[in-house]
N, C-alpha and C positions, 0 to 999 in steps of 0.2 A: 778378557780384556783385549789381547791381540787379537781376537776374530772379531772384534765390534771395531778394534781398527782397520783394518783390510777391508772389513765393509764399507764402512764409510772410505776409504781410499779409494776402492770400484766405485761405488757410487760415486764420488767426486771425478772420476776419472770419466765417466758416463756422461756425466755433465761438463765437464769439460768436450767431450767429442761433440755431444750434443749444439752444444757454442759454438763449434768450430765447424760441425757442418751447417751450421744456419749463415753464419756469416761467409761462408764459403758460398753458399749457395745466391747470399745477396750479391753479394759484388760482382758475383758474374752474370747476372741478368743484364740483357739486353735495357744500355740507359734509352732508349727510341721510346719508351712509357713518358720519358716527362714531355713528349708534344704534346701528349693529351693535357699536362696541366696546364698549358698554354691555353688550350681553346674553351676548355671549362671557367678561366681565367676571365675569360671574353665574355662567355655568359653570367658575368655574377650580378645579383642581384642590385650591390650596392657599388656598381663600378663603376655610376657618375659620382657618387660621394667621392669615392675613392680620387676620382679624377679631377674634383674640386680641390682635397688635402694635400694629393700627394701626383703634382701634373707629369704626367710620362711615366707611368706607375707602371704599362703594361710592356713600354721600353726596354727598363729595368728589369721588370719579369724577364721579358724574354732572354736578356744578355745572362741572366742568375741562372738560366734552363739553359743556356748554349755553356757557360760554364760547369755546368753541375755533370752534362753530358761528357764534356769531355772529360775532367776529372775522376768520373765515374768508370768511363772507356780506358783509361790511362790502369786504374788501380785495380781495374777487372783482370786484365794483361798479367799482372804481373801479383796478386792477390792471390789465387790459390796456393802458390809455392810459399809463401807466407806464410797463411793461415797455415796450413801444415805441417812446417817446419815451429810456430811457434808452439803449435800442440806436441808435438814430440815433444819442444822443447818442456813445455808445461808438464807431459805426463811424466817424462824422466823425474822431474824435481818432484812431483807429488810420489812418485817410487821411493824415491830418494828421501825422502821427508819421513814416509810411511815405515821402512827399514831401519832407517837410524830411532826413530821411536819402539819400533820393534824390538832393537837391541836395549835401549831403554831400559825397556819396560823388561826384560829378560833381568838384566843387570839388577833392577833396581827389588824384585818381587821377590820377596822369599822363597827360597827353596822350598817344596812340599818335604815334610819327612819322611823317611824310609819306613813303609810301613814293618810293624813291628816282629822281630822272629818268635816264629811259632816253636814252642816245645815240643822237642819228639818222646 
């Protein structure tokens, strides 16, 4: 029972890092990708509908992509030390979590008996 906790505790901790290097790894990408969805934007198929429902639509686009960059520039800065710190933070409490059930589960399980003495 304690060794199918500790596994699952690795494994949750694995996936947690896992998490934590994927989102590490988004937020610091270069936001200069969303000019492209500016100009793919330009070419859509249905961007006079678009431009009959909704007038100034590629306007708006653009101000949502000069916002989204900077936004995106802003949280890249200062994001890895984040991410990081709240993984520590996270992996401590799943230690933490894993140990106090440890002791649990220690507490809570019967003693094995003393196997029995042998006659000499």
């Amino acid at each position: 029972m304690l060794l199918a906790l500790w596994i699952l505790t690795a494994f949750g901790i694995a996936l947690w890092s896992l998490c934590a290097w994927g989102l590490h790894t988004l937020l610091t990408v270069d936001p200069a990708w969303l000019n492209d969805v500016n100009t793919a934007a330009a070419h859509l198929p249905w961007g006079d509908w678009l431009a009959t429902w909704l007038p100034g639509w590629q306007e708006l686009l653009r101000v949502g992509i000069d916002l989204t960059q900077a936004g995106l520039a802003w949280v890249g800065s200062a994001a890895p030390w984040i991410v990081w710190a709240v993984w520590g933070l996270g992996s401590l409490a799943m230690l933490a979590v894993a140990g106090l059930l440890s002791l649990l589960l220690k507490l809570a399980l019967p003693k094995a008996a003393p196997p029995p003495a042998r006659a000499a």
